[in-house]
Structures are given as structure tokens and as C-alpha cells.
C-alpha positions, 0 to 999 in steps of 0.5 A, spaced: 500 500 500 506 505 501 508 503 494 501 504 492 501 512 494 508 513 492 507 511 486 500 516 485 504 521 490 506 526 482 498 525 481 497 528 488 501 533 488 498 535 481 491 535 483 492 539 489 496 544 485 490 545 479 485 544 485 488 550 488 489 555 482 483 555 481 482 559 474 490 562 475 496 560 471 498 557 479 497 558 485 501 562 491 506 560 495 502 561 502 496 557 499 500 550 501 497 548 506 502 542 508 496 538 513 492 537 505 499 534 503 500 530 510 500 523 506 505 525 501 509 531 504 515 527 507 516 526 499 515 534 497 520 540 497 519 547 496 524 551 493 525 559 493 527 563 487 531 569 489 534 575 485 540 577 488 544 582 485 541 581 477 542 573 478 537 568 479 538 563 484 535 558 488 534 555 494 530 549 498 525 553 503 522 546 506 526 539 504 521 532 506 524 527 511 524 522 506 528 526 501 534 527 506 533 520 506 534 519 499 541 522 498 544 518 504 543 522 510 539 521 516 534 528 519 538 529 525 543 534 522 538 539 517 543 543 515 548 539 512 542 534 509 540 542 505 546 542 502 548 534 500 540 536 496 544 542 493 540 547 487 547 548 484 546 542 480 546 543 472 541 539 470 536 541 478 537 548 474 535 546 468 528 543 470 527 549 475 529 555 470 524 550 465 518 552 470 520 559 471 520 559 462 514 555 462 510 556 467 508 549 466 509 543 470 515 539 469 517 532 469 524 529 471 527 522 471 534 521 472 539 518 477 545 520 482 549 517 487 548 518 494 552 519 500 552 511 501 555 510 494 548 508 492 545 509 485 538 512 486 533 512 481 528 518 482 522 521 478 520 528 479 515 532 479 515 539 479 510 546 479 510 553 479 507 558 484 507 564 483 504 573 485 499 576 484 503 579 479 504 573 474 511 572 476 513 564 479 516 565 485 517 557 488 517 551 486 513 546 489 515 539 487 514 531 490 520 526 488 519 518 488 525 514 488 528 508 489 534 505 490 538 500 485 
């Protein structure tokens, strides 16, 4: 049964994320409501695009347990766990700037190796959130993975 929401944890988070929009491209960042994710936020991120300095970048405002676990650590230590997931990863920024161009949900299957020197085979599914103002200001993602 566990692997039976993980599997439909990509389409749970999509409803929600559609639900919640309403007739808007997307919903606003302050419109998640964690508790109506409580089956599947562990596998969830939250990701903060900022403009320092005329540069776009990104960081993980929320990273689940279950995805601390998956690049090999344990939850005892956040801030080291926040920088083992780090969003300077080429191919991360590719699918992140690929939302703030779109506007759209995006999908991404690939794998890494983890900490533990195990490989991990993951599928993402990424959607942005945005202002008022028409602009994306976060991503709002949900990762299924497994190890080979």
C-alpha cells in the first residue's frame, strides 16, 4: 500500500496544485497548506527563487524527511542534509529555470549517487507558484525514488 501512494504521490501533488489555482496560471506560495499534503509531504520540497544582485538563484525553503533520506543522510543534522540536496546542480537548474520559462509543470527522471555510494533512481515532479503579479516565485515539487 506505501508503494501504492508513492507511486500516485506526482498525481497528488498535481491535483492539489490545479485544485488550488483555481482559474490562475498557479497558485501562491502561502496557499500550501502542508496538513492537505500530510500523506505525501515527507516526499515534497519547496524551493525559493531569489534575485540577488541581477542573478537568479535558488534555494530549498522546506526539504521532506524522506528526501534527506534519499541522498544518504539521516534528519538529525538539517543543515548539512540542505546542502548534500544542493540547487547548484546543472541539470536541478535546468528543470527549475524550465518552470520559471514555462510556467508549466515539469517532469524529471534521472539518477545520482548518494552519500552511501548508492545509485538512486528518482522521478520528479515539479510546479510553479507564483504573485499576484504573474511572476513564479517557488517551486513546489514531490520526488519518488528508489534505490538500485
Amino acid at each position: 500500500m506505501l508503494e501504492n501512494k508513492l507511486n500516485r504521490s506526482h498525481e497528488r501533488l498535481q491535483e492539489y496544485w490545479e485544485k488550488i489555482k483555481d482559474n490562475r496560471h498557479y497558485p501562491s506560495e502561502n496557499e500550501i497548506n502542508p496538513d492537505d499534503l500530510e500523506d505525501i509531504w515527507a516526499s515534497c520540497f519547496l524551493v525559493s527563487i531569489d534575485d540577488v544582485t541581477r542573478r537568479l538563484g535558488y534555494r530549498y525553503s522546506y526539504l521532506g524527511e524522506d528526501l534527506i533520506e534519499a541522498y544518504g543522510d539521516d534528519i538529525s543534522n538539517p543543515d548539512i542534509a540542505m546542502k548534500l540536496v544542493s540547487t547548484s546542480n546543472s541539470g536541478m537548474i535546468e528543470k527549475f529555470d524550465e518552470v520559471i520559462r514555462t510556467e508549466v509543470p515539469v517532469i524529471d527522471e534521472s539518477e545520482f549517487v548518494n552519500l552511501k555510494h548508492l545509485k538512486v533512481r528518482y522521478r520528479t515532479c515539479l510546479l510553479p507558484l507564483g504573485t499576484k503579479s504573474g511572476a513564479v516565485s517557488h517551486i513546489i515539487g514531490c520526488m519518488r525514488w528508489r534505490v538500485y
